[in-house]
C-alpha positions in Angstrom: 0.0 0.0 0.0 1.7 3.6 -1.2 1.4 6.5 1.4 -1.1 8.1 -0.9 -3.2 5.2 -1.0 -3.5 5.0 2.6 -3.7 8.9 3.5 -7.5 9.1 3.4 -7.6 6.0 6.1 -4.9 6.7 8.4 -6.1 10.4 8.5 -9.8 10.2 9.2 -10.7 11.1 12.7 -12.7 8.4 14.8 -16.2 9.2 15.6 -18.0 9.5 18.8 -18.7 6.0 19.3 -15.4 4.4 18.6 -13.6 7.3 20.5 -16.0 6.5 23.6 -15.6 2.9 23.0 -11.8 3.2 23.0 -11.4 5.2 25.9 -13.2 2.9 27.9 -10.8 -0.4 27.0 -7.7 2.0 27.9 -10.0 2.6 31.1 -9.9 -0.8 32.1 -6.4 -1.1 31.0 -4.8 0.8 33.8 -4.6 4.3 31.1 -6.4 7.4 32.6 -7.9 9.0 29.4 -9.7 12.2 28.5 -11.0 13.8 25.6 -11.2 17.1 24.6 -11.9 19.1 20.9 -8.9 20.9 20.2 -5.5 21.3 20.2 -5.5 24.7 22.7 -8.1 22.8 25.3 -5.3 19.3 25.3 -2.9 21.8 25.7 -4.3 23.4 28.6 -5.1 20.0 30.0 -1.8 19.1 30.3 -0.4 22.6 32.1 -3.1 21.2 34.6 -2.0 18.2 35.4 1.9 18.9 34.9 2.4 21.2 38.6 4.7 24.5 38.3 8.4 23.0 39.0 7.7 19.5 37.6 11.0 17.8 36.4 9.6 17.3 32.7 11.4 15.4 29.9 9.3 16.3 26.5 10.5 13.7 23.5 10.5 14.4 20.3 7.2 14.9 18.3 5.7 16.3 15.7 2.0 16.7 17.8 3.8 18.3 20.5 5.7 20.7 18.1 2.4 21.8 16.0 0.3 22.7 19.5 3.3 24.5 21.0 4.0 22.2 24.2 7.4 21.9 23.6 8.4 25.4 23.6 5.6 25.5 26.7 7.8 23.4 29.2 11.4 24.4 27.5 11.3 27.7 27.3 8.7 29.0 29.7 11.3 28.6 32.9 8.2 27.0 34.9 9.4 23.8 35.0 12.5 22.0 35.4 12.9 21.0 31.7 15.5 18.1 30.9 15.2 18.5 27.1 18.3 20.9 26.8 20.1 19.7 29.8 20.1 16.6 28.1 21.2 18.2 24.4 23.8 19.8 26.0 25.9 16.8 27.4 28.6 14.8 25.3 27.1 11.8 23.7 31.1 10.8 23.4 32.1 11.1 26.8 28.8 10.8 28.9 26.7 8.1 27.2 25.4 6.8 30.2 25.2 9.5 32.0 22.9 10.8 28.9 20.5 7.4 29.0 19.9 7.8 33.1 19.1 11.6 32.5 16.6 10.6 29.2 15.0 7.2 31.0 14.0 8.3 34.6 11.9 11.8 35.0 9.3 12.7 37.0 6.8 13.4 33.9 7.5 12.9 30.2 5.3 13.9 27.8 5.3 13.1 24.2 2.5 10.9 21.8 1.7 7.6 20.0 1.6 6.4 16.7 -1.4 4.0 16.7 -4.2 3.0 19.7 -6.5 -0.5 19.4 -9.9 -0.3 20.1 -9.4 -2.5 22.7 -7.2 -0.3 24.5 -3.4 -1.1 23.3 -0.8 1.2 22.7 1.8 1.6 20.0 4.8 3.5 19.9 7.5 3.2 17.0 11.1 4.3 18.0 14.5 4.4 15.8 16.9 4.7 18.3 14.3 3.6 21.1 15.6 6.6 23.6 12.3 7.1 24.5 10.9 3.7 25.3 12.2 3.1 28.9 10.8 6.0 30.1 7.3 5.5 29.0 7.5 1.9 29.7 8.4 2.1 33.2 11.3 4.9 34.1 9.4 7.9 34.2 6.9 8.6 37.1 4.1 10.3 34.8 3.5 9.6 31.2 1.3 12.4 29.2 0.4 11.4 25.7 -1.7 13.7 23.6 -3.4 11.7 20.5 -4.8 13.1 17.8 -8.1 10.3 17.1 -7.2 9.6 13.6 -4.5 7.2 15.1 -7.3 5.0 16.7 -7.1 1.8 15.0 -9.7 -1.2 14.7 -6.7 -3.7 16.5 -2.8 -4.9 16.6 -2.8 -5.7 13.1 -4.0 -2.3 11.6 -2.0 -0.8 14.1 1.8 -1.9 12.8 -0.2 -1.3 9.3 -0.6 2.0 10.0 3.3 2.2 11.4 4.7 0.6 8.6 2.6 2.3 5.6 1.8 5.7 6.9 3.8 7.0 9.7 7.3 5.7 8.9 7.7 7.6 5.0 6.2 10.8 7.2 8.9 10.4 10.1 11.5 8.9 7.8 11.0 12.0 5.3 11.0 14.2 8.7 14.3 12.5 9.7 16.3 12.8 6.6 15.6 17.1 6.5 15.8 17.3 10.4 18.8 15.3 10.7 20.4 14.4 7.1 19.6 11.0 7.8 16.8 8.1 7.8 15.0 6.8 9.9 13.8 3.2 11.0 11.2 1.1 12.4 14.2 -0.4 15.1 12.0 -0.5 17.9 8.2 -0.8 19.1 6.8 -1.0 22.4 3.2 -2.6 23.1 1.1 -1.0 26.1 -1.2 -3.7 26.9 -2.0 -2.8 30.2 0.0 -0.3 32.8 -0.1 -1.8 36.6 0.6 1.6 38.5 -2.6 3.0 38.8 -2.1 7.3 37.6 1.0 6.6 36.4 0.1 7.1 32.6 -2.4 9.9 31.0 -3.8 9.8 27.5 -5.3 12.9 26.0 -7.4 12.2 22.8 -8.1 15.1 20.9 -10.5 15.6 18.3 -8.1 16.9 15.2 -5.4 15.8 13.2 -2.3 15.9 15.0 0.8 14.9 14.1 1.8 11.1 12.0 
């Protein structure tokens, strides 16, 4: 399937029904979830529930980039941003120094790339830098989720990774970064034990890929 093929599919909102049935499976699956109708209102969710001070690790993505959280928590001097602390350090001489700092904050916020019906989680990685923090490292995980990336199950999910949100990050990669990217890594939330520990905010526009 070509990416223009699959555009109209993996970009069509979800309507009320499967939204409201797909909350309720992340429900019972441990993942506190909201809804809300716009980019500005998930935005201002998440300055609610993030408290002034919060040590807050934002990964890279393209929905938090297009609603202006990341320059929110970098740049606003509220919070105790790891983002730039992080950028700043030696990749040469302070590797591990580097993954403790980026696996183990008190929040991180950042998005998905697909969500089952029944309440699973998908999240794609190249390098995987962000994977042991949402799967266990960080003490609060925010995602914000545009609901066109709410998929019938596991199948259309890694359907929708491979055919649709791969040539967008991969294209993204190669201008950001002069170089491509890859499907390396993918973590499955099936369930999340801690009960708080991770937030989902759907919101009812296109965001990100």
């Amino acid at each position: 399937m070509s990416l223009k093929q699959s555009e109209n599919k993996w970009d069509k909102l979800a309507d009320k029904k499967r939204v409201e049935k797909t909350i309720e499976a992340l429900k019972k699956n441990g993942v506190d979830t909201y809804f809300v109708k716009t980019a500005s209102e998930a935005k201002k969710k998440l300055l609610e529930i993030t408290p002034v001070g919060s040590e807050i690790m934002t990964m890279t993505s393209v929905t938090l980039d297009s609603i202006g959280i990341t320059s929110e928590i970098n740049n606003s001097k509220k919070f105790n941003a790891i983002r730039d602390k992080l950028y700043s350090m030696d990749r040469n001489k302070q590797k591990i120094e580097m993954n403790r700092l980026g696996g183990a904050h008190e929040y991180v916020i950042g998005s998905v790339h697909a969500v089952t019906e029944d309440g699973k989680i998908l999240i794609a990685s190249n390098s995987g830098s962000q994977l042991p923090s949402y799967s266990y490292g960080a003490g609060k995980v925010i995602w914000i989720v545009g609901t066109q990336k709410i998929v019938k199950n596991i199948d259309e999910a890694f359907k929708r990774i491979y055919d649709y949100t791969f040539p967008l990050e991969d294209a993204r990669a190669k201008k950001a970064y002069g170089m491509n990217s890859n499907v390396s890594k993918i973590l499955i939330v099936n369930k999340e034990i801690q009960p708080g520990r991770i937030i989902l905010i759907f919101v009812d526009e296109v965001l990100g890929f």
